[in-house]
Backbone bond lengths (Angstrom), bond angles and torsions (degrees), N, CA, C in turn:
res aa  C-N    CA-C-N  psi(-1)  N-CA   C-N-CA  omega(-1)  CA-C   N-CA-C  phi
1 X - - - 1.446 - - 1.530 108.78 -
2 X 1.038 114.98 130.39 1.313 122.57 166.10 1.451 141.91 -66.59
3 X 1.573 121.54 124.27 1.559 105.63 -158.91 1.431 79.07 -165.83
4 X 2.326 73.58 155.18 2.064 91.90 -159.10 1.398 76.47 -81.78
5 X 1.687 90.98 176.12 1.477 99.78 153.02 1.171 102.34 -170.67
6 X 1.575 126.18 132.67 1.319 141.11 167.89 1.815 122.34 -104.87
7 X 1.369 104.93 139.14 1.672 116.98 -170.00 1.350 97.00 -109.02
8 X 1.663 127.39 107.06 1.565 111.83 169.92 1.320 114.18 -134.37
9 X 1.091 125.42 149.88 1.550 137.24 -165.30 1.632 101.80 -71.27
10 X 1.148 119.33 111.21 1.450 124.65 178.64 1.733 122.31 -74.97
11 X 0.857 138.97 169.41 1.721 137.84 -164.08 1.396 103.79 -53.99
12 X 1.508 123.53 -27.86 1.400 133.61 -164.97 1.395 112.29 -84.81
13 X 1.486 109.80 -28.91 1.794 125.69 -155.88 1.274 124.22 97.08
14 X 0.915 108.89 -7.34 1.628 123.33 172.36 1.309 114.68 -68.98
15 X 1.021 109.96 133.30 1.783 128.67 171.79 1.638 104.54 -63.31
16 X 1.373 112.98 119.52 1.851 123.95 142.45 1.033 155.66 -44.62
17 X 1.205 158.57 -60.00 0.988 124.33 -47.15 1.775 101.38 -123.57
18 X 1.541 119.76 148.79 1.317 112.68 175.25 1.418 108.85 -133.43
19 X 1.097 126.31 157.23 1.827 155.24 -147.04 1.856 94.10 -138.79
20 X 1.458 88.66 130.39 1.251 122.01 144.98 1.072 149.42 -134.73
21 X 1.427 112.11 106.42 1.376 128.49 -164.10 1.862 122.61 -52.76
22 X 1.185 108.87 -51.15 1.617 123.94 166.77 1.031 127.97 -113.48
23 X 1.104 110.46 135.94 1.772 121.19 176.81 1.456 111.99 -123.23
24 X 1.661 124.28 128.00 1.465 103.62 175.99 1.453 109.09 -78.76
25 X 1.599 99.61 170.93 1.696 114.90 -175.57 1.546 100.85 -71.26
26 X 1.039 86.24 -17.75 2.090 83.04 -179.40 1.719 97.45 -63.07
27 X 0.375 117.01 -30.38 1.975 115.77 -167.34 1.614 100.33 -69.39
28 X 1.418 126.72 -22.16 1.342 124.43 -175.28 1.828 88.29 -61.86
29 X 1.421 109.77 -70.36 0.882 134.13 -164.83 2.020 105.81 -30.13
30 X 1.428 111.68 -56.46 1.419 106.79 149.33 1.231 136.07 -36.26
31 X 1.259 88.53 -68.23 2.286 83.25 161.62 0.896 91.16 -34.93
32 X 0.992 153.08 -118.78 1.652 155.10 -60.77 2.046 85.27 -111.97
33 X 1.021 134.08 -34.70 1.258 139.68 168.52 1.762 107.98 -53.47
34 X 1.390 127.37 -52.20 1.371 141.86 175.24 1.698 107.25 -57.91
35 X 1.628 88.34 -42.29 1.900 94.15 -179.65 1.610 119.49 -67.41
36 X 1.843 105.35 -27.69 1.748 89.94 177.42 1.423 101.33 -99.31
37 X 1.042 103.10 -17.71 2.469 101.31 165.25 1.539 99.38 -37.26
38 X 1.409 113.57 -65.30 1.357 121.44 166.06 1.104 151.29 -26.42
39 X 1.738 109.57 -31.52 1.408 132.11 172.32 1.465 114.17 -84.45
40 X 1.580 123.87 -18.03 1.457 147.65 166.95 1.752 102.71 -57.55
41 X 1.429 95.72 104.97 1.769 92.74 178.54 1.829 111.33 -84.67
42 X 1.441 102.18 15.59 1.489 99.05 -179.42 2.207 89.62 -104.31
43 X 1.182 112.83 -0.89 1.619 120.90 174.10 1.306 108.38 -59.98
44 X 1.134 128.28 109.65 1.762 119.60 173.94 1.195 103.36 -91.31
45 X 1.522 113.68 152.87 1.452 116.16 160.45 1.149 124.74 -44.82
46 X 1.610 123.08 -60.40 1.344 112.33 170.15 1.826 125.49 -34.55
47 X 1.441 115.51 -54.99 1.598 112.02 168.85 1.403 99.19 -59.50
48 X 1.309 144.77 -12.58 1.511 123.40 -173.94 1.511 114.26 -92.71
49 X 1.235 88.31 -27.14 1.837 95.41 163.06 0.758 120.73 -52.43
50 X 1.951 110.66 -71.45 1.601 131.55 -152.45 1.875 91.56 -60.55
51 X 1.677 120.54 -38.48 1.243 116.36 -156.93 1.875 103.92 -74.81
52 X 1.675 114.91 -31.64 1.251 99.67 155.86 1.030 135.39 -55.33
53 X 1.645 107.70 -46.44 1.704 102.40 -164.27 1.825 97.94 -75.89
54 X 1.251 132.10 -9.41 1.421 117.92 150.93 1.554 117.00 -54.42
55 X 0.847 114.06 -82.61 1.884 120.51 178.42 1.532 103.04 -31.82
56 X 1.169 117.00 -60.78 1.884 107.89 176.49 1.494 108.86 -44.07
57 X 1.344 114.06 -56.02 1.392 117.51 170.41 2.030 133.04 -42.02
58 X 1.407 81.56 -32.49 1.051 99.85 -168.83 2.091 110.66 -86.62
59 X 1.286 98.60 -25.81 1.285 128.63 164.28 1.366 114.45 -31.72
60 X 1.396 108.58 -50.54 1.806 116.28 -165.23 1.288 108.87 -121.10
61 X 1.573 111.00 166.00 1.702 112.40 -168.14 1.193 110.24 -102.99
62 X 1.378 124.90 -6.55 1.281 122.23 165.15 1.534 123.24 -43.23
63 X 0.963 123.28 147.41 1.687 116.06 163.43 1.483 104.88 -93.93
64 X 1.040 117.52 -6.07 1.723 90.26 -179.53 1.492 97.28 -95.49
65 X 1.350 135.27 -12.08 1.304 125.98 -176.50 2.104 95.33 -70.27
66 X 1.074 94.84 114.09 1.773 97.27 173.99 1.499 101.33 -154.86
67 X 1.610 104.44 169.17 1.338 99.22 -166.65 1.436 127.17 -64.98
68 X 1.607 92.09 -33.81 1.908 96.97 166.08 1.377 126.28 -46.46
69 X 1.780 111.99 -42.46 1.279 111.55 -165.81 1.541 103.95 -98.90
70 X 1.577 129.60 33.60 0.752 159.22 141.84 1.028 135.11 -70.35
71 X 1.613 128.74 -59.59 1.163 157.61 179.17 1.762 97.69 -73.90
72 X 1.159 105.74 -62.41 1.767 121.08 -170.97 1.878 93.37 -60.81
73 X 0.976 130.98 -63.36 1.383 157.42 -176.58 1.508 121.12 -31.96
74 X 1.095 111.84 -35.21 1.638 130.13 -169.70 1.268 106.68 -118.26
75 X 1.104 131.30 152.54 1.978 145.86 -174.55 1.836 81.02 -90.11
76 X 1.163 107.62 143.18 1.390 128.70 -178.94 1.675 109.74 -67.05
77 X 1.103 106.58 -29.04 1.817 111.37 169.65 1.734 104.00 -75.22
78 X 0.913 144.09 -23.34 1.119 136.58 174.55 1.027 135.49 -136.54
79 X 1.911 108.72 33.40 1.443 130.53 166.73 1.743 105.51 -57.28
80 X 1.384 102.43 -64.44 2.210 110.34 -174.96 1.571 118.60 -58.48
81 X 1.362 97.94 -45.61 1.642 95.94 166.79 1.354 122.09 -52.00
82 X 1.413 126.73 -56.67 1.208 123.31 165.81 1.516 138.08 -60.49
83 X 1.148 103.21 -44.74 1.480 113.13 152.24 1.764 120.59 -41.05
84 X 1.443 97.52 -48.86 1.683 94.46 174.58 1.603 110.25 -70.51
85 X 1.547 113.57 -52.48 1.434 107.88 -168.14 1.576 106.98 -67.79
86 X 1.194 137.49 -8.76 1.117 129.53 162.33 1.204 127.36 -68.82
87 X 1.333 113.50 -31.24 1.443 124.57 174.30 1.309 128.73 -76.19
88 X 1.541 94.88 -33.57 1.756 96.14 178.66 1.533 109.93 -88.52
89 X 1.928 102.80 -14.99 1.576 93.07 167.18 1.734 116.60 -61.09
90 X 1.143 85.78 -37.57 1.783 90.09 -171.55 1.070 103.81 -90.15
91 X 1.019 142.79 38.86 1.491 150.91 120.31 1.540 129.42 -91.90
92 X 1.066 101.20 -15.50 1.302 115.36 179.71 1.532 112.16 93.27
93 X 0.961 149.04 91.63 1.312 142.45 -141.38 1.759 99.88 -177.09
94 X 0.824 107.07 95.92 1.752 110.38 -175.37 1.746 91.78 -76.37
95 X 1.230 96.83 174.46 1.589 133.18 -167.24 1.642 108.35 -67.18
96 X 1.757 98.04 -47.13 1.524 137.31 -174.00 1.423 86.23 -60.54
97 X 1.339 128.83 -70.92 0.865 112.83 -149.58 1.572 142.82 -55.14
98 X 0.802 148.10 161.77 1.792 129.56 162.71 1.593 118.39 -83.53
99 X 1.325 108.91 108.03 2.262 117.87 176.99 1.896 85.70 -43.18
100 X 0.876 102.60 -39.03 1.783 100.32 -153.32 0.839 106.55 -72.70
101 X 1.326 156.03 -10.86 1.258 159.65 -168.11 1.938 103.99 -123.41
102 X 1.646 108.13 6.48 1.355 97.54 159.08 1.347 124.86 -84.12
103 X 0.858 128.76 114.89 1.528 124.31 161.99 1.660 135.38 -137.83
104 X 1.540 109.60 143.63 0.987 95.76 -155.78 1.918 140.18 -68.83
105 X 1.276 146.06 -171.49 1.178 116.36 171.78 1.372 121.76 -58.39
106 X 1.526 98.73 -36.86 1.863 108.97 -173.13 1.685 112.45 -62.65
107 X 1.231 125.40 -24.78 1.701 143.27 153.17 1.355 104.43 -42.30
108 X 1.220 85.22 -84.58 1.729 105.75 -165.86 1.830 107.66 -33.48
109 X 1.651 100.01 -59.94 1.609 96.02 175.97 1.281 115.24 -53.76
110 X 1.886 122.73 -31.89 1.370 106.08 170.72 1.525 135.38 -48.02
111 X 1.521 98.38 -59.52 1.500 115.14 168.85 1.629 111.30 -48.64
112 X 1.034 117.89 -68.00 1.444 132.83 171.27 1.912 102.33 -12.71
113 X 1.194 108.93 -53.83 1.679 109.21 -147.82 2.075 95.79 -111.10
C-alpha cells in the first residue's frame, strides 16, 4: 500500500518523521485547482510554492506537519523536490511517469482547439 511520508528537522534538530496512510480522492481534485492557479501569469512562483507546500501540509493528519514546519524542516536544496514528489505521489503519479506531460483538462482543450 502506498503511503506519503515526510522526514523534517524539528525546532531541536532532530529528525521526524510522519506517514500517511490515506488520502481522499477529493484531494486529486485540488491538484488540479493549484494546476489552473498556475495557468494565471499574474501567479508567482513564490505563491506557487507557498500554495504547494500548503497542500503537502495539508496531506497528513498530524498537526505538526504545517507549512512552517515544512519550510523550517527541510535543507533548502531539497525543499521542491519533495514537495513535488509528494504531490504527485498523492495523486497518483508513478516515478515512470513524465510531470511534463501532465496537463490539465482546461490546457488540453486549449491546445486541442
Amino acid at each position: 500500500m502506498t503511503k506519503l511520508s515526510i522526514t523534517l528537522f524539528d525546532e531541536n534538530g532532530d529528525k521526524v518523521s510522519y506517514e500517511q496512510d490515506k488520502v481522499p480522492g477529493k484531494r486529486v481534485l485540488d491538484f488540479w485547482e493549484l494546476q489552473e492557479k498556475y495557468a494565471n501569469p499574474d501567479y508567482t512562483p513564490k505563491q506557487n510554492l507557498l500554495d504547494r507546500v500548503d497542500f503537502v501540509a495539508s496531506l497528513f493528519d498530524q498537526k505538526a506537519v504545517t507549512p512552517d514546519a515544512i519550510l523550517n524542516g527541510l535543507n533548502a536544496w531539497e525543499l521542491e523536490e519533495t514537495v513535488d514528489n509528494l504531490i504527485l505521489k498523492a495523486v497518483g503519479v508513478r516515478h515512470e511517469d513524465d510531470p511534463k506531460e501532465l496537463v490539465s483538462p482546461l490546457e488540453k482543450e486549449k491546445s486541442d482547439s
